[in-house]
C-alpha positions as CSV (number, residue, x, y, z in Angstrom):
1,X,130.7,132.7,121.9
2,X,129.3,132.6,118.8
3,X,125.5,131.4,117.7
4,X,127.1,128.6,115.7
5,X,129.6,127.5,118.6
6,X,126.6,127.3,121.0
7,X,124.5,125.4,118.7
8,X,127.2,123.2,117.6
9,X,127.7,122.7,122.2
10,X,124.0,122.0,122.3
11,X,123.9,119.5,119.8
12,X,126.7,117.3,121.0
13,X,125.5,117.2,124.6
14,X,121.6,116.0,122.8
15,X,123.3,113.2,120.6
16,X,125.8,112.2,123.4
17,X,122.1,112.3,125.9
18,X,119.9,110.5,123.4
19,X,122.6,108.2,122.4
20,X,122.9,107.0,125.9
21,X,119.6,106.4,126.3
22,X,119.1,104.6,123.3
23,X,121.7,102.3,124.0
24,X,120.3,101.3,127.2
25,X,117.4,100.9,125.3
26,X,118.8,98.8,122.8
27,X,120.9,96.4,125.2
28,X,117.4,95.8,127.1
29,X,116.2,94.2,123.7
30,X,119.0,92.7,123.1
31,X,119.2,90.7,126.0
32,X,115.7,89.8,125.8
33,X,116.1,88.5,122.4
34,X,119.2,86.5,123.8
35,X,116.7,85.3,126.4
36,X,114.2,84.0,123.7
37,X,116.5,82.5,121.6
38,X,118.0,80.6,124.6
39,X,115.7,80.0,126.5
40,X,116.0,76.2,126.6
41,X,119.3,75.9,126.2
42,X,119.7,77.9,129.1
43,X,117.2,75.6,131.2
44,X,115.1,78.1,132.1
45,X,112.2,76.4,130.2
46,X,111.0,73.1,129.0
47,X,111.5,71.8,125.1
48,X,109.1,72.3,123.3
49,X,106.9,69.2,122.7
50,X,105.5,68.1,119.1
51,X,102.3,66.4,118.6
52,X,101.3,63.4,116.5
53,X,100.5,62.4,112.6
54,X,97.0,62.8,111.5
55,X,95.6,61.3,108.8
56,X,93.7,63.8,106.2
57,X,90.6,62.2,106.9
58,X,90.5,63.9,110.0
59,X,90.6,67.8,109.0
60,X,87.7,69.9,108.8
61,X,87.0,71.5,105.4
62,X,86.6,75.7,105.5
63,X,82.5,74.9,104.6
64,X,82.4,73.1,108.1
65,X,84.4,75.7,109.9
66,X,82.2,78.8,108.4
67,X,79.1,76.8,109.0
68,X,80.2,76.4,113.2
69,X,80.9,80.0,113.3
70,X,77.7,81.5,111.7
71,X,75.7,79.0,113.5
72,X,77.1,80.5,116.8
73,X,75.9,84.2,116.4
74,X,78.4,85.9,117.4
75,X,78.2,89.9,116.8
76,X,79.4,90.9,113.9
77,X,79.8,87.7,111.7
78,X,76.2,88.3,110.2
């Protein structure tokens, strides 16, 4: 056989391999997306719960949040 018949052999038997084995690869996260996306549908998990209203008056401001976390010294904030 000629170079160009073997290589052309070789090639075919690695993309068959690695197609394989990238399908399998590729089902597995495609079932585990399924999985996520379904996941309570399927009843394998509890709906997901949503809290209350708050009124603005509540929030923080940014000046209150930097002001907890430099007062805290942690490594690396100074």
């Amino acid at each position: 056989m000629s170079k160009a018949v073997k290589l052309y052999q070789i090639s075919r038997k690695v993309h068959k391999w690695a197609g394989l084995i990238l399908s399998v690869v590729f089902m597995f996260v495609a079932l585990t997306g399924l999985l996520l996306i379904f996941y309570t549908p399927l009843g394998l998990g509890t709906p997901l719960k949503t809290g209350t209203k708050a009124d603005l008056s509540q929030s923080v401001t940014i000046d209150k949040v930097v002001s907890i976390t430099t007062s805290q010294e942690l490594p690396g904030l100074t």
